[in-house]
C-alpha positions as CSV (number, residue, x, y, z in Angstrom):
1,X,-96.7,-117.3,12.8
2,X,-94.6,-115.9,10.1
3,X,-91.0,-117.1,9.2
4,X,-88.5,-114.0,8.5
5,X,-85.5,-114.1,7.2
6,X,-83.1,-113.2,9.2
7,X,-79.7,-111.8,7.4
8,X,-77.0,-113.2,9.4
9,X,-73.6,-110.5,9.5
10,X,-72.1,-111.2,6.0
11,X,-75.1,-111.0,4.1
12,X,-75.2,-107.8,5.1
13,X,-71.3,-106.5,4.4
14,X,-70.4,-105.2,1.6
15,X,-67.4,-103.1,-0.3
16,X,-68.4,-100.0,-0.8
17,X,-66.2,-100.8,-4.1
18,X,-68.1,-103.4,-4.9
19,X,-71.4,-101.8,-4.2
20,X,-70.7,-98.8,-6.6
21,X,-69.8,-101.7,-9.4
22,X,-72.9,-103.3,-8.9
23,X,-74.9,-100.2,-9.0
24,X,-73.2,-98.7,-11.5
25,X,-74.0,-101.7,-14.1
26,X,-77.7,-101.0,-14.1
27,X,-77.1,-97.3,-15.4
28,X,-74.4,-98.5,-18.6
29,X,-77.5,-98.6,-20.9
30,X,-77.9,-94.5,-20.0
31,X,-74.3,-93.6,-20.1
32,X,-73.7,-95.6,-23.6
33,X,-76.4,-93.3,-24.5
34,X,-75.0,-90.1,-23.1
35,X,-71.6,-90.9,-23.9
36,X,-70.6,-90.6,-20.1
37,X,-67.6,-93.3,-19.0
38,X,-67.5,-94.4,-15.1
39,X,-64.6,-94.9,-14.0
40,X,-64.3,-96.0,-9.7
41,X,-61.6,-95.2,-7.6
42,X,-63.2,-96.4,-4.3
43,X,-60.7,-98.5,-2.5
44,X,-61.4,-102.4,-2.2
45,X,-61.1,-102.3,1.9
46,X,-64.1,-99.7,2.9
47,X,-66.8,-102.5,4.0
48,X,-70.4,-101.1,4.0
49,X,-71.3,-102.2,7.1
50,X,-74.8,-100.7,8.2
51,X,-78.2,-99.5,6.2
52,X,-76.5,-101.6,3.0
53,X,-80.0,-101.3,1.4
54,X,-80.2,-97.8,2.0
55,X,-76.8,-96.6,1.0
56,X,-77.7,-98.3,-1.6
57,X,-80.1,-96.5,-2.5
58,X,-78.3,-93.0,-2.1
59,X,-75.9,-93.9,-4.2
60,X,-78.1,-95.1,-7.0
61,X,-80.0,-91.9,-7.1
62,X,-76.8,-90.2,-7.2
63,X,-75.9,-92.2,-10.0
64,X,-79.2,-91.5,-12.0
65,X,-78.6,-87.8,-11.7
66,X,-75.4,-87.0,-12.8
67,X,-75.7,-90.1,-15.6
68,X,-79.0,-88.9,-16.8
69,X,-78.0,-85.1,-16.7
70,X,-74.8,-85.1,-18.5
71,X,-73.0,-85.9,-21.5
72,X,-69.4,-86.6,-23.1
73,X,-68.1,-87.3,-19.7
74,X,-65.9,-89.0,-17.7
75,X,-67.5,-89.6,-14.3
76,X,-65.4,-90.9,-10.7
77,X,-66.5,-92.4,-8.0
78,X,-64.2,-91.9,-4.7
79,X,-64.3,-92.3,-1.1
80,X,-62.7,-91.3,2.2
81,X,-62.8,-93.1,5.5
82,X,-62.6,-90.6,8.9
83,X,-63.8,-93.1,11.4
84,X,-67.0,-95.1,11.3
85,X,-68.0,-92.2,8.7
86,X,-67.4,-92.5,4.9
87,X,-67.6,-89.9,2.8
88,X,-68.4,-91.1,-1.2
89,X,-67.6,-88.8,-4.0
90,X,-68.8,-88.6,-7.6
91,X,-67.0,-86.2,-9.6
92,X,-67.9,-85.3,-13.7
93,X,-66.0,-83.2,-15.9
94,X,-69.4,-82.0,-17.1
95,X,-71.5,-79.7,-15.6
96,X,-75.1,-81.4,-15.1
97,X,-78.1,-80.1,-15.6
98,X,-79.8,-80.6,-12.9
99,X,-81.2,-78.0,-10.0
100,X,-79.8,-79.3,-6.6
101,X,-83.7,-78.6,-5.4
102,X,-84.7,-81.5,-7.8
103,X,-87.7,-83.5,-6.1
104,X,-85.3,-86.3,-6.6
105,X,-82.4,-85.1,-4.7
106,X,-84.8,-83.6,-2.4
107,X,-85.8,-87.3,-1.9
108,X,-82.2,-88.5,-1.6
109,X,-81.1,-86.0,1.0
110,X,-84.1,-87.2,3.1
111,X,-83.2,-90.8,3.1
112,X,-79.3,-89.9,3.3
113,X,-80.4,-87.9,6.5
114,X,-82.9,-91.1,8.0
115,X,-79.5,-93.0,8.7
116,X,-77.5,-90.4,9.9
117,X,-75.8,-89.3,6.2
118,X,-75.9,-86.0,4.3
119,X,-75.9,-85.6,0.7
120,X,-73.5,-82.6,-1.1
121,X,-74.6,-81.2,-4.7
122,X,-72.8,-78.8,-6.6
123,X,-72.6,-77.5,-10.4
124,X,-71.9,-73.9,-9.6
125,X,-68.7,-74.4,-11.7
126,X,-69.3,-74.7,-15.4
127,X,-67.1,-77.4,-16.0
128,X,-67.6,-80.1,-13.1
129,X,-70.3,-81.3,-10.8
130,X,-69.4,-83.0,-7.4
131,X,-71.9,-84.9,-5.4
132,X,-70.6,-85.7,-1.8
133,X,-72.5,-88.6,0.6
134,X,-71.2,-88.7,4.1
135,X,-73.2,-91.5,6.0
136,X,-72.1,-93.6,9.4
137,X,-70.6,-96.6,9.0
138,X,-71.0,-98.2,12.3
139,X,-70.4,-101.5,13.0
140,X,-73.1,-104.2,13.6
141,X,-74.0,-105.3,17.1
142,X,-75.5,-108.1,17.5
């Protein structure tokens, strides 16, 4: 029989603050490069609280897309609590150049949408891009 680790309820919290700071730190080599500055605005009391690994990884392929797809920008991350359901916002002062159909957003939205989420692109205006991820925040039952 197979041990598995079992995370107990604090391994798996998180602020969503922290989250974006951790994240965020894997993608300073690409946004050195681009000239792109992040700059996060989350508030230090919204506790990730369910799918940590998978909010995770939203928010990192959120990150790639806007980092790898723009330059000479300032980028923000935000969020909003309404409820158990936050809602996370990157803004840019650039437009990026990326088509919202990209097979990576594509992939995003699907995974954004397994736990519950939905993921918001838009660079119709010429001088911004906003990406929007609303997911569930519910507590954890034991």
């Amino acid at each position: 029989m197979k041990n598995f680790y079992l995370p107990n309820e604090t391994d798996l919290m998180e602020p969503l603050h922290h989250l974006v700071d951790r994240l965020i730190t894997s993608f300073l080599p690409t946004a050195v490069r681009h000239q792109n500055v992040f700059i996060n605005e989350i508030p230090g009391n919204m506790t990730v609280e369910y799918n940590n690994e998978w909010v995770a990884s939203v928010i990192s392929g959120m990150i790639a897309t806007i980092t790898g797809n723009t330059k000479n920008n300032c980028i923000r991350f935000s969020a909003k609590k309404y409820g158990y359901v936050f809602v996370l916002e990157i803004k840019s002062t650039a437009r990026a150049t990326s088509h919202p159909l990209n097979p990576d957003l594509q992939q995003m939205q699907q995974l954004a949408e397994k736990i519950g989420g939905c993921l918001f692109f838009n660079n119709q205006n010429e001088e911004k891009t906003l990406m929007s991820f609303s997911f569930p925040n519910l507590p954890i039952t034991a």
